[in-house]
C-alpha positions as a printed Julia matrix, in Angstrom:
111×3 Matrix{Float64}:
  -8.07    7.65  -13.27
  -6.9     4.08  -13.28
  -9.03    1.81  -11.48
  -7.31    0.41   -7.77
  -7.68   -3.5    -7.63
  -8.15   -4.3    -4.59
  -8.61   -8.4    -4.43
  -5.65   -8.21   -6.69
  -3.58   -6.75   -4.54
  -4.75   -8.64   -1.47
  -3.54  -12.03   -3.38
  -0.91  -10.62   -4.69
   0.12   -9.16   -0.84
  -0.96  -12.28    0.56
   1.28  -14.29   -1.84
   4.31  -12.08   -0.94
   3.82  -12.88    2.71
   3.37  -16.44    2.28
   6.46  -16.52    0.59
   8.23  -14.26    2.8
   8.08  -17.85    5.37
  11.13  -18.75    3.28
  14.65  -17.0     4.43
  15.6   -16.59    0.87
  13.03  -15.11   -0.94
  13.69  -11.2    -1.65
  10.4    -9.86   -0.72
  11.19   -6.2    -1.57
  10.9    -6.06   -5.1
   7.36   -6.98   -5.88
   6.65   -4.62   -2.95
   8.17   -1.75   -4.24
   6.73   -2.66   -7.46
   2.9    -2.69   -6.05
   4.53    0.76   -4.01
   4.95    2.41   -7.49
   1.52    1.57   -8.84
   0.33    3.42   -5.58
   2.62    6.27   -5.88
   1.52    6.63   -9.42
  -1.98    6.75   -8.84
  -1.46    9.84   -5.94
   0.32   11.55   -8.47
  -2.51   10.97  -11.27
  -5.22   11.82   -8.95
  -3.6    14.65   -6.32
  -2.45   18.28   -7.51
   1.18   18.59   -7.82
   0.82   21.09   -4.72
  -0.64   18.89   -2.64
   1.16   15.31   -3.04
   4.13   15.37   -0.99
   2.11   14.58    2.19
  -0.11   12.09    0.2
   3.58   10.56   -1.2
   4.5    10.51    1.73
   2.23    8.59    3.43
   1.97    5.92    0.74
   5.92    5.43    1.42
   5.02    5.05    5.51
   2.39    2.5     5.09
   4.39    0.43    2.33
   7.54    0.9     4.92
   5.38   -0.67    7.77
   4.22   -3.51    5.29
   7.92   -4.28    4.36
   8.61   -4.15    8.12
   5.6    -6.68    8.37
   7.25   -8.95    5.59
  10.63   -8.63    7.46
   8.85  -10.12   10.77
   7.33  -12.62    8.64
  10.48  -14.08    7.26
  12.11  -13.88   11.0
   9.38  -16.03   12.61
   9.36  -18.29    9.79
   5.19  -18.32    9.98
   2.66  -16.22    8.79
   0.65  -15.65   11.32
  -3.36  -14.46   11.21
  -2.74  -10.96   12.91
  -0.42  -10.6    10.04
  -2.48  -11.77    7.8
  -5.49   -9.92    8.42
  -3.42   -6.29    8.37
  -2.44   -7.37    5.18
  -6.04   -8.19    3.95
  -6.83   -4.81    4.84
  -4.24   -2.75    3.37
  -4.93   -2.16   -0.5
  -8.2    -1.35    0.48
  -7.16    0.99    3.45
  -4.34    2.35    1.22
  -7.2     3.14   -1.66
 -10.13    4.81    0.94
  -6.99    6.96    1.79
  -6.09    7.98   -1.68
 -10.36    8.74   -2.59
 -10.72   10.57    0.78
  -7.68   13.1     0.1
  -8.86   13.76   -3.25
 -11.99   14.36   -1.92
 -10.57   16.49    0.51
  -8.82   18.4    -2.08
 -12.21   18.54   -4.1
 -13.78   20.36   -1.38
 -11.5    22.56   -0.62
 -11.89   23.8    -3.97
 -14.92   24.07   -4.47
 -15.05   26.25   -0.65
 -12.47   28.51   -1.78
């Protein structure tokens, strides 16, 4: 299973939305970039059966972040609120990933 960075992502996120101030900078690519890694590691980790919910859900939360990044850019300022929901998404994106293939493992193992 590949390993889910989360500080990296945070900077990386947090770097996205910082630029995202700025009316010209294209914000989607590196998002759907970081939305691929994520969708990659569902499909890695999650039984074919079982991933388009997980899939999904992954392309929700990484709608609502581009959403975020769109608000961003409109207010011209990053504001803490902001901020702090994006601090917490890799790692709320990840303890969703570990707890539906934990999920998964248990239902297994009870069938």
């Amino acid at each position: 299973m590949q390993s889910l960075p989360t500080n990296q992502h945070i900077q990386v996120l947090i770097s996205i939305a910082n630029q995202a101030v700025e009316p010209s900078y294209d914000y989607a690519p590196p998002l759907k970039e970081m939305e691929k890694y994520y969708l990659d590691i569902a499909k890695s980790i999650i039984p074919v059966l079982y991933q388009s919910r997980v899939l999904s859900t992954i392309r929700f939360e990484f709608n609502q972040l581009e959403n975020l990044c769109k608000g961003i850019q409109l207010l011209n300022e990053f504001p803490d609120k902001a901020k702090n929901k994006i601090e917490r998404f890799p790692e709320r994106l990840n303890h969703y990933l570990i707890q539906e293939k934990d999920a998964l493992k248990l239902k297994q193992v009870l069938s």
